[in-house]
RODRENFI-639168 format. One record per residue (C-alpha): z negated, x negated, y negated; residue number from 1. Coordinates in nm, 3 decimals. Example, Ala and Ser with C-alpha at 12.3 -4.5 7.8 and 13.67 -1.06 7.14 Angstrom:
! residues 2
SITE       Z       X       Y resi
SITE  -0.780  -1.230   0.450    1
SITE  -0.714  -1.367   0.106    2
This chain:
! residues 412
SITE       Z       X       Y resi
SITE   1.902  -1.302  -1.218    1
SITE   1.701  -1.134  -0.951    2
SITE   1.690  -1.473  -0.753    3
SITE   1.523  -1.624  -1.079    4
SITE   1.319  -1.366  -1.210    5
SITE   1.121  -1.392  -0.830    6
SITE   1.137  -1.767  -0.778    7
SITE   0.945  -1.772  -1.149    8
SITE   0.707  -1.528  -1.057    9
SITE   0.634  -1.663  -0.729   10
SITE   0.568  -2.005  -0.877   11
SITE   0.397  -1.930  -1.192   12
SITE   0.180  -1.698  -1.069   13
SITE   0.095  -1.975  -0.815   14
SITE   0.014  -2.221  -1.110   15
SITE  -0.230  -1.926  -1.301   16
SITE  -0.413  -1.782  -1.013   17
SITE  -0.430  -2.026  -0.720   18
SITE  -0.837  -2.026  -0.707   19
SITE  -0.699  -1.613  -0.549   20
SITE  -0.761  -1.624  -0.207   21
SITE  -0.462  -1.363  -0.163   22
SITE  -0.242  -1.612  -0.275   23
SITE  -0.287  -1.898  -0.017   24
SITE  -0.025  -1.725   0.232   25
SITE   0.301  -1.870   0.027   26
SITE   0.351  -2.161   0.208   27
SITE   0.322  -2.388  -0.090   28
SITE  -0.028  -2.316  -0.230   29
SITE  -0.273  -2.561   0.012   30
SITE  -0.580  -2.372   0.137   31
SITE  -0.772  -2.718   0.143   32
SITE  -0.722  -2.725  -0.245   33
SITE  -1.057  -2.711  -0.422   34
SITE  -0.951  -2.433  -0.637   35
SITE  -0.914  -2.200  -0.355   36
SITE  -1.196  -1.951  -0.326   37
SITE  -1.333  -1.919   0.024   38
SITE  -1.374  -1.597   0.176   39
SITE  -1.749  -1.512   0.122   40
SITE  -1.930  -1.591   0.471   41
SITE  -2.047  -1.242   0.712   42
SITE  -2.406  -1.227   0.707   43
SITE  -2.612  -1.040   0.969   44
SITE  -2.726  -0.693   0.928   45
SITE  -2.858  -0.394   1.155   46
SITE  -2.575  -0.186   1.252   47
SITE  -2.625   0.217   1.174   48
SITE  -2.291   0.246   1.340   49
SITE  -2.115   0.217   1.646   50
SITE  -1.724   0.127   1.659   51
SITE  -1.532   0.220   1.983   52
SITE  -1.158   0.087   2.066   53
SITE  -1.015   0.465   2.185   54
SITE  -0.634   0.309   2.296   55
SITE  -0.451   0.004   2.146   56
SITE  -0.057  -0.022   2.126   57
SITE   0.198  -0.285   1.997   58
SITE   0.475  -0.245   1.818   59
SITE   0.783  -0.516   1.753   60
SITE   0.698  -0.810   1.567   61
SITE   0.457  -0.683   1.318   62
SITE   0.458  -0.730   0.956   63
SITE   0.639  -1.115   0.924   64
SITE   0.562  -1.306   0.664   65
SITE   0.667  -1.124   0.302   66
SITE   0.338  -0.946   0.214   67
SITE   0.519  -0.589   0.350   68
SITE   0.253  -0.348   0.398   69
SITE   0.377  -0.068   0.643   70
SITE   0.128   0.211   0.670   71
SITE   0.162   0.454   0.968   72
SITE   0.174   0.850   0.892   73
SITE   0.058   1.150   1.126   74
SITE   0.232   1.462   1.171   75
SITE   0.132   1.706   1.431   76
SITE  -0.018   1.532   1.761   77
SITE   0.218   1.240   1.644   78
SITE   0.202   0.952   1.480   79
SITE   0.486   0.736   1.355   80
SITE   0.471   0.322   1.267   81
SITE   0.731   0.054   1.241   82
SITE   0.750  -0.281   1.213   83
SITE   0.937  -0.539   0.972   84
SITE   1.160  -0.648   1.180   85
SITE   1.328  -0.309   1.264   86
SITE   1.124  -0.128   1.532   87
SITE   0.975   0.237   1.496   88
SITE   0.815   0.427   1.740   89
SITE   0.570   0.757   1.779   90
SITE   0.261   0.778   2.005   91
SITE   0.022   1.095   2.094   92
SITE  -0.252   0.999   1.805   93
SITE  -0.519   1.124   2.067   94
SITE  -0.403   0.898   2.415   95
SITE  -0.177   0.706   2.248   96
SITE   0.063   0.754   2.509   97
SITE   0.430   0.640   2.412   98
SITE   0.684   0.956   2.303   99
SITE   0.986   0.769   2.189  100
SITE   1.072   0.411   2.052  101
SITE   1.396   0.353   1.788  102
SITE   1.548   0.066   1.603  103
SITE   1.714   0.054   1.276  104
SITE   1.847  -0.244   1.280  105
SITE   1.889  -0.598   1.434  106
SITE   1.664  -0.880   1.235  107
SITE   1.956  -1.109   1.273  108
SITE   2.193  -0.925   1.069  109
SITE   2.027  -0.719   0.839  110
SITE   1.798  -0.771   0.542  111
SITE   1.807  -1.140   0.441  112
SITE   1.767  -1.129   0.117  113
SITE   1.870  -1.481  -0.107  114
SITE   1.571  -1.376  -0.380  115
SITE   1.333  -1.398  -0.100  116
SITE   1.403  -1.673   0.075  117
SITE   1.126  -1.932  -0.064  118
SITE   0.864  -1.665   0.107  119
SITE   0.958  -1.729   0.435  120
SITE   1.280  -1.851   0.514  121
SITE   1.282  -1.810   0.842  122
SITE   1.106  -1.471   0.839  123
SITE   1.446  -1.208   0.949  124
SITE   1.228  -0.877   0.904  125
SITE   1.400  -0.610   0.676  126
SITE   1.165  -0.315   0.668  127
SITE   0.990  -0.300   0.360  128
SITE   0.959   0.027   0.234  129
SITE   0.768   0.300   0.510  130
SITE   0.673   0.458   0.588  131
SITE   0.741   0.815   0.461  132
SITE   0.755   1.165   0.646  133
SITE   0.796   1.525   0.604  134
SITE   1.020   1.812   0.660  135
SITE   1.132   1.685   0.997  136
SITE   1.238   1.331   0.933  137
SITE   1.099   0.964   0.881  138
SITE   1.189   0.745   0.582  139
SITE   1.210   0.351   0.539  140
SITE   1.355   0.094   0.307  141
SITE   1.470  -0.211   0.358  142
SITE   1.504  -0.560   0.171  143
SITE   1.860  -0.478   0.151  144
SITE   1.811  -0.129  -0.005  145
SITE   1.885   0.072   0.218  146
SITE   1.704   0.371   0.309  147
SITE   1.700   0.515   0.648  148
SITE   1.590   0.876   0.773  149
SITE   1.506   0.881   1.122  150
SITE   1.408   1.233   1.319  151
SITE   1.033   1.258   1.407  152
SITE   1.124   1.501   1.739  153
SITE   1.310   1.149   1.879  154
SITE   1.396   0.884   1.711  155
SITE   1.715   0.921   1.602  156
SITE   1.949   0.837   1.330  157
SITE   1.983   1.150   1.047  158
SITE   2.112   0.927   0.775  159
SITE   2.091   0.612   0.553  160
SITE   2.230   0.576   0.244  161
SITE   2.171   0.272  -0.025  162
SITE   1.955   0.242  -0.353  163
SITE   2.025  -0.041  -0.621  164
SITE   1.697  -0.265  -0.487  165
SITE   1.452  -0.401  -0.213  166
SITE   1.237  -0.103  -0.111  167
SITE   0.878  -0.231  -0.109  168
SITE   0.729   0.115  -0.091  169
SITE   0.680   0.377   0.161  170
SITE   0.926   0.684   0.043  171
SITE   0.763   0.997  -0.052  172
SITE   0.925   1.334   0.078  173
SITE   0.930   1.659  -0.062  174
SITE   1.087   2.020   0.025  175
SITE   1.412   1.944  -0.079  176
SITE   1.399   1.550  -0.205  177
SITE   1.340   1.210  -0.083  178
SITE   1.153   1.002  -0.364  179
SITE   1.181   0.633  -0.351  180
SITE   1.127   0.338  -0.575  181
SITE   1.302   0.015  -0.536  182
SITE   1.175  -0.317  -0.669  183
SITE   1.373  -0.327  -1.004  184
SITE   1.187   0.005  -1.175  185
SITE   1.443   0.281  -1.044  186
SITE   1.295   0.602  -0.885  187
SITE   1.557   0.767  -0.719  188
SITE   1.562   1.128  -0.550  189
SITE   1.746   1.155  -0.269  190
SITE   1.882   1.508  -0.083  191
SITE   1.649   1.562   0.148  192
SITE   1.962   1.651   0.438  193
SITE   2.261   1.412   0.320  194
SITE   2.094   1.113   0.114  195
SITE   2.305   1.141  -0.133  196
SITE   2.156   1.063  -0.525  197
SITE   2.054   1.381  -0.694  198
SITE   1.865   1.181  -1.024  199
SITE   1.763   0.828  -1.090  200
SITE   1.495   0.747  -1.339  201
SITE   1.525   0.331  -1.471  202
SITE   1.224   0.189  -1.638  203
SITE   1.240  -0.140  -1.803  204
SITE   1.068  -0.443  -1.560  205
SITE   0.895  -0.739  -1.748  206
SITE   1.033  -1.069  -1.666  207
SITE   0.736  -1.130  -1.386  208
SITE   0.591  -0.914  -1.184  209
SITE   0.365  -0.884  -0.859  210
SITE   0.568  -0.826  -0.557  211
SITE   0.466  -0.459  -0.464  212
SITE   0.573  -0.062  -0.642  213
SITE   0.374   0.226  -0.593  214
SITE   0.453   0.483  -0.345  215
SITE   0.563   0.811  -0.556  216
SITE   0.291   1.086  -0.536  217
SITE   0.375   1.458  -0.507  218
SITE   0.198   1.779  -0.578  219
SITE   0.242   2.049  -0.830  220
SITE   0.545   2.041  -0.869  221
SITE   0.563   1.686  -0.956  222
SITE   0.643   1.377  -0.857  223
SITE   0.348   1.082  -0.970  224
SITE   0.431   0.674  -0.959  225
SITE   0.284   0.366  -1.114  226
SITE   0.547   0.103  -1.255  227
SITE   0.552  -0.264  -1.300  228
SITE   0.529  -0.242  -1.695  229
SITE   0.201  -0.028  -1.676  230
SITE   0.320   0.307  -1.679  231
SITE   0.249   0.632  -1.488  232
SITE   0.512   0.852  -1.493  233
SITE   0.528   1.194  -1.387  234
SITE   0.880   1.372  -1.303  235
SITE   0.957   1.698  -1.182  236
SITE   1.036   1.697  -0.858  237
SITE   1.370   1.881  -0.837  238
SITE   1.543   1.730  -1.156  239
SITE   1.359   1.395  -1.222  240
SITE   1.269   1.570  -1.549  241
SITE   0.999   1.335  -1.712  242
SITE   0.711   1.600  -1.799  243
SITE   0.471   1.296  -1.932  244
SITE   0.364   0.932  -1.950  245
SITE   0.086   0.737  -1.986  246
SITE  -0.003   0.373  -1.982  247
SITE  -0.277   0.267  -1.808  248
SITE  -0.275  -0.101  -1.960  249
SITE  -0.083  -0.285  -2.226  250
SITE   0.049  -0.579  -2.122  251
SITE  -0.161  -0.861  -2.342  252
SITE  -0.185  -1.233  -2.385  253
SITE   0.090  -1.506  -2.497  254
SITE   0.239  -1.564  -2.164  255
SITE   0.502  -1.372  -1.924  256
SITE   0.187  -1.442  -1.648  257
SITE  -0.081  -1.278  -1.883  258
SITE   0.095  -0.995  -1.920  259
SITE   0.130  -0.895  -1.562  260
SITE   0.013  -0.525  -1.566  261
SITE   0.196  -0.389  -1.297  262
SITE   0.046  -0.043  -1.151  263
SITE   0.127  -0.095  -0.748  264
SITE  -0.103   0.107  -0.601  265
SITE  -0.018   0.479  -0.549  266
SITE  -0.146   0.717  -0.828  267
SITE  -0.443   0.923  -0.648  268
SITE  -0.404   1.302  -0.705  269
SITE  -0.763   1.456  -0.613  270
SITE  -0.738   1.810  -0.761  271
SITE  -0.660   1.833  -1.113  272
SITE  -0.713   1.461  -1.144  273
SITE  -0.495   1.145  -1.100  274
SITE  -0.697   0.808  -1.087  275
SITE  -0.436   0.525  -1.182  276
SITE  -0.546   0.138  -1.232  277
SITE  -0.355  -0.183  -1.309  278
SITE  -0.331  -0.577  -1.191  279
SITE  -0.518  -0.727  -1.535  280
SITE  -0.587  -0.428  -1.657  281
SITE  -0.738  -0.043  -1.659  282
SITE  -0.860   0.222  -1.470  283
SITE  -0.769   0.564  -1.603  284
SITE  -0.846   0.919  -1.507  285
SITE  -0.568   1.131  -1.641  286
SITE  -0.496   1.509  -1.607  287
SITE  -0.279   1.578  -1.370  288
SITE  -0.067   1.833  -1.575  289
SITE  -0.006   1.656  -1.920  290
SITE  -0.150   1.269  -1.837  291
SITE  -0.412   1.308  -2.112  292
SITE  -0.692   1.005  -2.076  293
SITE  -0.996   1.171  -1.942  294
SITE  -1.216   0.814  -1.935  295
SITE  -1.111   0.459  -1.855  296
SITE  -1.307   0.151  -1.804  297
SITE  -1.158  -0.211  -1.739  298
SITE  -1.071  -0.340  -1.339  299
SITE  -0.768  -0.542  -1.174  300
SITE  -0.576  -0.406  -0.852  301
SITE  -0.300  -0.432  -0.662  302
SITE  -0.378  -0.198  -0.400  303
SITE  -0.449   0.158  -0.349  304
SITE  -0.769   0.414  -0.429  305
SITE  -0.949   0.640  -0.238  306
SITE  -1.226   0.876  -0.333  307
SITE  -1.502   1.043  -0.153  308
SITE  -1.858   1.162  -0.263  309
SITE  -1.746   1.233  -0.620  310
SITE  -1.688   0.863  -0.647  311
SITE  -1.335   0.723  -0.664  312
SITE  -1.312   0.359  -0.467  313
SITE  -1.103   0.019  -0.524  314
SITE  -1.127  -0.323  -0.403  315
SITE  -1.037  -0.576  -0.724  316
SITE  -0.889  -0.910  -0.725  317
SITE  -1.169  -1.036  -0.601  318
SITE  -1.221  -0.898  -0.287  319
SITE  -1.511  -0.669  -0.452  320
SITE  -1.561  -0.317  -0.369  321
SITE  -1.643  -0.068  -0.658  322
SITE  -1.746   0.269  -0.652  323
SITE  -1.676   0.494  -1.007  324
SITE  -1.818   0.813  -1.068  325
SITE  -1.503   1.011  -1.096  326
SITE  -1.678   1.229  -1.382  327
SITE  -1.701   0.962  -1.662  328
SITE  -1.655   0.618  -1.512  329
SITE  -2.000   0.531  -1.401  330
SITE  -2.042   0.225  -1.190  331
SITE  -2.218   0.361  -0.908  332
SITE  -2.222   0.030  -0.679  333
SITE  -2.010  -0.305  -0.633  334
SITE  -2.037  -0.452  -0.302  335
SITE  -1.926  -0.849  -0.326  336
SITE  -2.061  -0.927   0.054  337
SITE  -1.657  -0.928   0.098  338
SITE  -1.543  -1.172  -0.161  339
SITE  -1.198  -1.327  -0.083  340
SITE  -1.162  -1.180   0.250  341
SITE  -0.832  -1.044   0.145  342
SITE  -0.930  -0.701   0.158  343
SITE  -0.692  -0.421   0.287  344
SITE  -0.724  -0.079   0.067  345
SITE  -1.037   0.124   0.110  346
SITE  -1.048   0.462   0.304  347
SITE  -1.330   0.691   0.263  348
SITE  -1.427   0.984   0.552  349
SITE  -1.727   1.144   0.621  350
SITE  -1.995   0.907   0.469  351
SITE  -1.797   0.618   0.511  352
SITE  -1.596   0.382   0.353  353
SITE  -1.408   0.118   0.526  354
SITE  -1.218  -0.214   0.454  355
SITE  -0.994  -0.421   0.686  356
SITE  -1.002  -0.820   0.605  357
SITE  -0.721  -1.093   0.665  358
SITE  -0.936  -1.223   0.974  359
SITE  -0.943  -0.882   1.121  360
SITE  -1.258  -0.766   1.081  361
SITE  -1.318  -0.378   1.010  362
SITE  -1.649  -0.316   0.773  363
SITE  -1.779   0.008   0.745  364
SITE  -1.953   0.125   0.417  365
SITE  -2.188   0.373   0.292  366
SITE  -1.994   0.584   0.052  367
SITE  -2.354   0.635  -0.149  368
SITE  -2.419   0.285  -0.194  369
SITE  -2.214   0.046  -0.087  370
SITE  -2.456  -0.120   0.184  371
SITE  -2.293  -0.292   0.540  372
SITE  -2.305   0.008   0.824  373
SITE  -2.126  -0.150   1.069  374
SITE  -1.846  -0.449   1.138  375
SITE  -1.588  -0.475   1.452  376
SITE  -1.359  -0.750   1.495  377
SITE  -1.033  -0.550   1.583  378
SITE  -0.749  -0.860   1.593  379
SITE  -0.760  -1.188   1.477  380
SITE  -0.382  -1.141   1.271  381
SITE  -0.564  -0.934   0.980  382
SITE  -0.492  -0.613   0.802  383
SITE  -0.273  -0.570   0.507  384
SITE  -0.099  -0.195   0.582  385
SITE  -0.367   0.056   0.469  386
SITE  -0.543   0.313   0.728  387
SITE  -0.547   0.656   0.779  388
SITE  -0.820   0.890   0.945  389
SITE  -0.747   1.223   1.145  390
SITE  -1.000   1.455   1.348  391
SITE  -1.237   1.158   1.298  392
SITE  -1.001   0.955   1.455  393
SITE  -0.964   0.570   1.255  394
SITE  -0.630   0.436   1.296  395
SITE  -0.583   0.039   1.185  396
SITE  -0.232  -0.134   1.152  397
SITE  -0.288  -0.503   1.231  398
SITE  -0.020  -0.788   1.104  399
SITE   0.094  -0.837   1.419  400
SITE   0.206  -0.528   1.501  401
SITE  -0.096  -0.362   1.697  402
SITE  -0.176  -0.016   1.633  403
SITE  -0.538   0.074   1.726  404
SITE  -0.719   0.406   1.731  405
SITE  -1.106   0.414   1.695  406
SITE  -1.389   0.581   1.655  407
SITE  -1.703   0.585   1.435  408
SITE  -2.022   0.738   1.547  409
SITE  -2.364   0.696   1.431  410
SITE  -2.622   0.527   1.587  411
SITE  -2.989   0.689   1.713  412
């Protein structure tokens, strides 16, 4: 059933939205077809900023070929990455200088998973889920469903345990909990020491849906995720207690494919806020305490938000970049210099906002109005995994498995 519920997505979704540039990596939808979009074309502009290459690292194999998105995390004067094909290792974040490598697995005999086979059959990487840390320990899931806690001091194996799905999510980890989500609508908290199932939550999954789940989201208390049928739910943390839900778009239309509303991209918590939107559907503000709709306007993503400058940021199905005023839904800007690029998730720091592209190019926004600062080609493999920014420090995640630190300075 889960073999055919993914085979018809995979195909169907083919048929409705081939003219999608993100869509011409399944090896059966032909890039030569007239329907396919191109990627809009770079044009020339004065650079206000300068990007530097600080240190450059690989790791493993990279990402493979099942649109896994596996975003590093910092703690301390480390940070952590893996690869799909079973590789994790920890670097100083400021020389990049190697502290330990690990591996969770061997490609050839885990993860193979029959429902994903006509995505890359010869593609053995089984990381999908990661990656997650906190309270001493790093967190991963697998196609198999299997989650894995690894120690961040060196490497080694704390415990792994098993979930009912494919783990396409980074885990989130609390005090006392491990939160993950596995690919057929089940939130699960895990204990935090052992692994071992303290509450599940099951939500009901439409017949298609977008191959992604939203990383759970903590903070007061509570534990925030987006599901496949258009929900976000928010749990406490300790008991999996639902304290409210909302629906940030109902699904709509006469077919299974027109009613994709799946929310895969993490709720953002900024404050008292959470900021929640939907593939064919909404964005939402909600309070963070009860869920109640502060605004909402229309959009379509798949990926996640960021906000900076009282403006909350999100790159649509189109490749566009939008800013919102986070007060009442305002369009501020919508940069579209970017269509079809296959945009990774936006990041916003300092006064900038920047945007990774499938030919791996990093373009650097103004966060006040959208206009080109600056543009680096980092590696020619692309970006899916989303970025992360510490003591000014950018780090990018390239599909092939290089991890590279850089700066951003402006220009006299």
């Amino acid at each position: 059933m889960i073999f055919f519920r993914n085979w018809l997505f995979f195909l169907g979704l083919c048929l409705l939205l081939s003219g999608c540039s993100w869509f011409s990596w399944l090896p059966w939808v032909d890039e030569k077809s007239e329907e396919v979009k191109k990627p809009a074309k770079l044009v020339s502009f004065k650079p206000s900023v300068r990007i530097a290459k600080q240190w450059s690292k690989k790791i493993g194999s990279g990402l493979g070929k099942k649109y896994v998105r596996l975003t590093p995390k910092i703690v301390a004067d480390q940070i952590i990455v893996a690869d799909a094909f079973g590789q994790v290792a920890s670097f100083n974040r400021f020389s990049g200088k190697p502290n330990w490598r690990s591996r969770v697995g061997a490609p050839a005999k885990r993860g193979m998973v029959k429902s994903l086979q006509p995505i890359g059959r010869k593609d053995l990487s089984f990381v999908s889920g990661g990656v997650g840390t906190g309270e001493g320990i790093i967190v991963l899931g697998t196609t198999s469903g299997e989650v894995i806690a690894l120690s961040v001091s060196d490497g080694s194996e704390k415990w792994r345990t098993n979930v009912s799905s494919e783990v396409l999510s980074a885990p989130a980890v609390g005090r006392d909990l491990v939160y993950v989500q596995s690919n057929d609508g089940r939130l699960a908290g895990l204990d935090l020491e052992t692994g071992e199932r303290r509450w599940r939550f099951d939500s009901q999954v439409p017949l298609l849906t977008l191959r992604g789940s939203s990383s759970p989201v903590l903070g007061n208390g509570l534990v925030y995720t987006g599901f496949s049928n258009g929900k976000v739910i928010a749990f406490q943390d300790k008991t999996g207690e639902q304290m409210w839900q909302q629906r940030i778009m109902l699904p709509q239309g006469r077919s299974d494919l027109e009613r994709i509303v799946d929310v895969d991209g993490s709720p953002l918590l900024a404050g008292n806020m959470i900021y929640a939107v939907s593939f064919q559907g909404r964005l939402k503000a909600l309070r963070a305490s009860d869920g109640a709709v502060l605004w909402e306007r229309d959009a379509s993503s798949f990926l996640d938000l960021s906000s900076g400058y009282g403006q909350v940021y999100l790159v649509d199905v189109d490749d566009s970049v939008v800013a919102i005023e986070a007060s009442d839904a305002t369009e501020v800007w919508t940069q579209s210099g970017l269509s079809y690029r296959k945009l990774s998730s936006p990041l916003a720091f300092n006064n900038y906002l920047v945007v990774g592209d499938d030919e791996g190019y990093l373009h650097v926004l103004a966060q006040s109005d959208g206009r080109f600062l600056g543009r680096k080609k980092i590696n020619s493999s692309g970006f899916r995994s989303n970025m992360l920014v510490a003591d000014g420090i950018l780090y990018c995640y390239a599909n092939d498995g290089k991890l590279t630190a850089l700066s951003i300075t402006a220009l006299n």
